[in-house]
N, C-alpha and C positions, 0 to 999 in steps of 0.2 A: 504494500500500500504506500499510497505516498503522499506521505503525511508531512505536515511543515514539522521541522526540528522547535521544540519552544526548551530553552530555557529557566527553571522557575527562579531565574535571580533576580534579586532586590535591589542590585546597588551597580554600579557602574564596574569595570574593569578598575576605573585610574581611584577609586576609592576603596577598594580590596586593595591597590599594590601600597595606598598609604598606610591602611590598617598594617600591614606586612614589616612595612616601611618603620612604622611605630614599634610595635615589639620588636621586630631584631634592635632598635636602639635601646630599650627596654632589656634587654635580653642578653646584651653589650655591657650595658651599666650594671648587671648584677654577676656578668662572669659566669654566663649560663650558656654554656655547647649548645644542648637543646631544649624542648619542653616537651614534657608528656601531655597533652590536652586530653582532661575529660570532659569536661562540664560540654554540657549540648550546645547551651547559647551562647559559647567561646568559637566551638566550631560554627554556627549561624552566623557568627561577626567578621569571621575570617575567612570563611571562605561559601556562607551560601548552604552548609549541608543543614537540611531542614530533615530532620525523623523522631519519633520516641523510640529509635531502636537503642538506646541512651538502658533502657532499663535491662539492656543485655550490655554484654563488655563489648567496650570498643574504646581504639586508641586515638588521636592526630597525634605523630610524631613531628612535630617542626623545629628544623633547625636556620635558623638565621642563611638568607639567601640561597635557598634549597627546596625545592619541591616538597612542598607536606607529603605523609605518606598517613594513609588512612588505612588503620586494622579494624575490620567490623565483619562480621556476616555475613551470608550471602543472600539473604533477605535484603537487606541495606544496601547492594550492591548497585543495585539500578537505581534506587535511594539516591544515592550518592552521585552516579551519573548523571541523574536528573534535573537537582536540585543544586549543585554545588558549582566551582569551579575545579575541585579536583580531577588531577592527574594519574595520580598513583593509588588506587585503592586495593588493599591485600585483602585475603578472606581469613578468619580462623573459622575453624569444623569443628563441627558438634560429634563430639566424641565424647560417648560415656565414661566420667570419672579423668578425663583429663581437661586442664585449666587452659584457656587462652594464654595468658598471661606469661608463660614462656615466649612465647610467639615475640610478645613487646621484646625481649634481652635477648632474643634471636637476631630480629632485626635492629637493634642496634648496634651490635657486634657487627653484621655484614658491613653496618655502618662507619665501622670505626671507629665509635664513640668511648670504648674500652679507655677506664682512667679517668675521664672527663667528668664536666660537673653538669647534672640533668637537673633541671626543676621539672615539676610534676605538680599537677592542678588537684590536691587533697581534698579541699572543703567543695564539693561538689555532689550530688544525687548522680551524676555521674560514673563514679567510684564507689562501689559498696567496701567498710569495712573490712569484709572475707578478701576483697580482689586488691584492696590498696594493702594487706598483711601478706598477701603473695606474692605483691607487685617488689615489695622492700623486701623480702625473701630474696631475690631473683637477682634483683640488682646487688646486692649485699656483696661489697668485695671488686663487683665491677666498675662502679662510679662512685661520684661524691654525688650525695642526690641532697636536694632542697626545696622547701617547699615554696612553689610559685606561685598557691592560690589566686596569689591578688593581684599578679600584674594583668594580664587581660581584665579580669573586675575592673581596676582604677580606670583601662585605656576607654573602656566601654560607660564612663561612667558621663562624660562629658561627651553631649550627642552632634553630630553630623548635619547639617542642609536637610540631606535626604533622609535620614532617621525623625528631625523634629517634622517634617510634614507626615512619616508615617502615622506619629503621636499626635500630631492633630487632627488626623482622618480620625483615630481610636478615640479622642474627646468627641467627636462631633456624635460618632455612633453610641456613646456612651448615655450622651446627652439626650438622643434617638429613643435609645432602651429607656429608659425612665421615662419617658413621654407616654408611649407604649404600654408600660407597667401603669401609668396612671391614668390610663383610659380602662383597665381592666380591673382596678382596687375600688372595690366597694362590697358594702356587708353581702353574706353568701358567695363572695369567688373562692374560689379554688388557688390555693399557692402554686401549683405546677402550673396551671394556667398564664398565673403573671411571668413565670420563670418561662413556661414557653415563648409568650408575646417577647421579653425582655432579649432572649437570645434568637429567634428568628428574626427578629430585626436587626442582629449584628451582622448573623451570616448573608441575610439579603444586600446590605449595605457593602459587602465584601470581605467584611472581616474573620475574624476566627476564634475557635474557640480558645478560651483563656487558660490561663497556666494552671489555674485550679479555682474547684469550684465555685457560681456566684453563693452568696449567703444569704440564704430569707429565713425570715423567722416573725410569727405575729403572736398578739398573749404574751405567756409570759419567756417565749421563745425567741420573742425581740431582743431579748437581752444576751441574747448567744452573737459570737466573733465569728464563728467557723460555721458550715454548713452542716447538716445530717440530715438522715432521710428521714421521710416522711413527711407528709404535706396537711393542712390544718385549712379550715371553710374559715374565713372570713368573718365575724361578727359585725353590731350594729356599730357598738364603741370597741373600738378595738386600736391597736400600732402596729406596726409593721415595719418593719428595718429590714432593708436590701443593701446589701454591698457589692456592686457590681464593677466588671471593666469594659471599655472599649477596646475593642482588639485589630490591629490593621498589621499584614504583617510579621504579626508576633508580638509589637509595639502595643504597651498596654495604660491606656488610661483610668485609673479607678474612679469611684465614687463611692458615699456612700449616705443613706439619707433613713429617718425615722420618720413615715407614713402614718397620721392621724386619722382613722375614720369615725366621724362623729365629735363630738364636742370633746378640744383637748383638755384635762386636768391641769388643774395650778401647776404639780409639778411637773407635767408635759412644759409646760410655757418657759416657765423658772428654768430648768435645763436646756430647754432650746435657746434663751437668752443668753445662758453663761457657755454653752457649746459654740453661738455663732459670735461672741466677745471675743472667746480664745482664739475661732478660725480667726479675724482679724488682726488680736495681735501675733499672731505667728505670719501672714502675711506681711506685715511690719517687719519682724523680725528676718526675712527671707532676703537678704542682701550679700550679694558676694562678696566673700571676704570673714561672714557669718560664719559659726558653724553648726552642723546638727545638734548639737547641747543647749543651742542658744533656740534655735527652734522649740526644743523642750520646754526650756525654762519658761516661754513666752507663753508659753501652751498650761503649764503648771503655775505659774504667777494665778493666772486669774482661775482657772479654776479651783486651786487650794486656798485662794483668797475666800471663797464664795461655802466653805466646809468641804468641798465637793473631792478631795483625796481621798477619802476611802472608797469611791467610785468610778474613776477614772482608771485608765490602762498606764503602764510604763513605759510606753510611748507614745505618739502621736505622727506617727510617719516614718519614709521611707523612700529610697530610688526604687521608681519603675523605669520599666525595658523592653526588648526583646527577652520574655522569658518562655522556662518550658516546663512541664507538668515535675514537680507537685507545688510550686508557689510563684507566684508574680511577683512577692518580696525581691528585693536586694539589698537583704544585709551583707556585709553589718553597717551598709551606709543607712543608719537610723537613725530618727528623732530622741534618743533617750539621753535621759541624764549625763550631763558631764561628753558626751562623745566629742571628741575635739576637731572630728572629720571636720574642712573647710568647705561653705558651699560654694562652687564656680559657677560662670556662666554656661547656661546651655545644659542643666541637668535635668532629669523630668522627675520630680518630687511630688508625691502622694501625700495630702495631710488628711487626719481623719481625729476627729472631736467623739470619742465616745466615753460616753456618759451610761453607767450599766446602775441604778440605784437599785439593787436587789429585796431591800425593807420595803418599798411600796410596789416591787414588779414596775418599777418605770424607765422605761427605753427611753435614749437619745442620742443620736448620731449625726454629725454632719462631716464632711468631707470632697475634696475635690482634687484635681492632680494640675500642680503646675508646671512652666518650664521657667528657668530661672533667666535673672538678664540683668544685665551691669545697672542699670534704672529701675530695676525691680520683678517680683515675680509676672508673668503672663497667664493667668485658670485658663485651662482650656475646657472649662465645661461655661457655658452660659445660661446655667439652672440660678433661680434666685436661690438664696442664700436661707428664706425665711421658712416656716415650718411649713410643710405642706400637708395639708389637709382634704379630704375628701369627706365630707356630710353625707352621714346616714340616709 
């Protein structure tokens, strides 16, 4: 058949050879031969490979002005073809009772690498524990190895031209979904319902699905951060807290919002007050040159002012990305106490104001994702800021 060849890359040729370009300098400065790459979204930055075949083993071996070499599967094989810019991609086989993981000190050896100093991507869903204890097994005796977690995290942390339009395509679909959600909340809906409307309007919009689950929760369910099954009908008075992303990409916008149906309580208002005070001064606070602590603090000022610490979370934010299952987080560039990380221009930063009072079962949450800028933050959601409500 004769089909047009398509490419499924995101980014240009001449911004892959800069990304390349940046870690070998990187990679130079720490006196590193090579890098072991796990992490998924290390390999999407670098070269294009888009899979969750991440939850079997697989390697990028790069070395500074050298052809990546790709160890994975033979599932992933076309994977790889398809989706990436790579050149070199080797298979390991599924063979009972033996480990990939030789394969990686195999071909480094052919490589020459013998003596040299390897960084290796540890803090990654990437690497399970069992395979990074046999990966240090293997190398033991052959290299000086080190761990490089963080350099790809740092280079990916300050975003590209063509990255912040991705991230603003994912605010706009974000912005989408919750519209969507609130033409569907009212007393008697169905929670899957909303979750349906809220993510088929991502995926019509062209996006994708997010790095892990959204989170609904109504009753006294609102008060829950993380998702779990099971879905709850809607009452006359009731809340409703959605944590959702825009996704374009891979590039992920969050939100996140406390849904009133029916007439709000005192303390529905009173925490919606002191939640949309602290989003502002942490908007305040969000000046390059700042750091994430300082984010905290602005966030923690006024709500510990207000009694409200024994109800709040220990943070209030986070870098978003191209991420991949199980979390859109990117720690540990976080909002929490004391972090001394500095914020730059060009980051895309998630803030989120929750408020969980568990003595009266009262939910409140507001939240939204910026991109940062020498004159200040940029929202890329254009949701108002105030309590949204839906009457009975």
């Amino acid at each position: 058949m004769d089909w047009e060849k398509t490419m499924a890359l995101h980014f240009s040729p001449e911004e892959f050879a800069e990304r390349r370009a940046a870690l070998d300098a990187k990679l130079k400065e720490r006196n590193l031969d090579c890098l072991l790459i796990f992490a998924q979204e290390s390999m999407y930055w670098l070269t294009g490979f888009d899979t969750f075949g991440y939850c079997f083993f697989q390697c990028l071996i790069y070395r500074p002005g050298e052809e990546p070499i790709l160890l994975t599967r033979s599932a992933d094989l076309r994977q790889a073809r398809n989706t990436s810019n790579l050149k070199d991609i080797r298979l390991w086989m599924d063979v009972a009772g033996k480990s990939p993981v030789g394969q990686v000190k195999e071909l480094l050896f052919d490589l020459d690498l013998l003596g040299t100093r390897i960084g290796v991507e540890y803090d990654t869903h990437g690497l399970t524990a069992a395979n990074g204890r046999l990966l240090d097994e293997s190398l033991h005796s052959f290299a000086d190895v080190d761990d490089a977690s963080d350099i790809i995290k740092e280079l990916r942390l300050v975003k590209s031209p063509t990255e912040l339009e991705y991230v603003k395509t994912a605010g706009k679909l974000a912005d989408q979904a919750f519209l969507a959600a609130m033409e569907e909340i009212k007393p008697g809906a169905d929670e899957g319902r909303i979750l349906a409307k809220m993510q088929s309007t991502i995926f019509e919009g062209g996006g994708d699905y997010p790095a892990n689950e959204f989170v609904i929760g109504s009753g006294p369910d609102a008060l829950l951060c993380r998702y779990k099954s099971g879905r709850r009908t809607l009452s006359e008075n009731d809340q409703l807290t959605l944590e959702w992303a825009g996704v374009y990409r891979h590039y992920h916008a969050a939100a996140i919002r406390t849904v009133i149906l029916g007439e709000p309580t005192p303390r529905h208002l009173e925490l919606h007050q002191a939640a949309k005070d602290a989003m502002i001064a942490v908007e305040q606070a969000m000046q390059v040159g700042n750091t994430f602590g300082d984010l905290f603090a602005a966030h923690a000022h006024i709500l510990d002012d207000r009694g409200l610490m024994p109800h709040r979370l220990n943070a209030c934010g986070y870098s978003l990305g191209a991420r991949f299952t199980p979390s859109w987080m990117e720690p540990p560039y976080m909002a929490f106490k004391e972090n001394a990380h500095e914020i730059q221009e060009n980051m895309v930063l998630f803030m989120h104001m929750i408020i969980m009072d568990s003595d009266s079962e009262t939910a409140m949450t507001l939240g939204q994702t910026y991109i940062t800028h020498e004159d200040g933050p940029e929202s890329l959601s254009q949701l108002s800021l105030d309590l949204p409500v839906k009457a009975g």
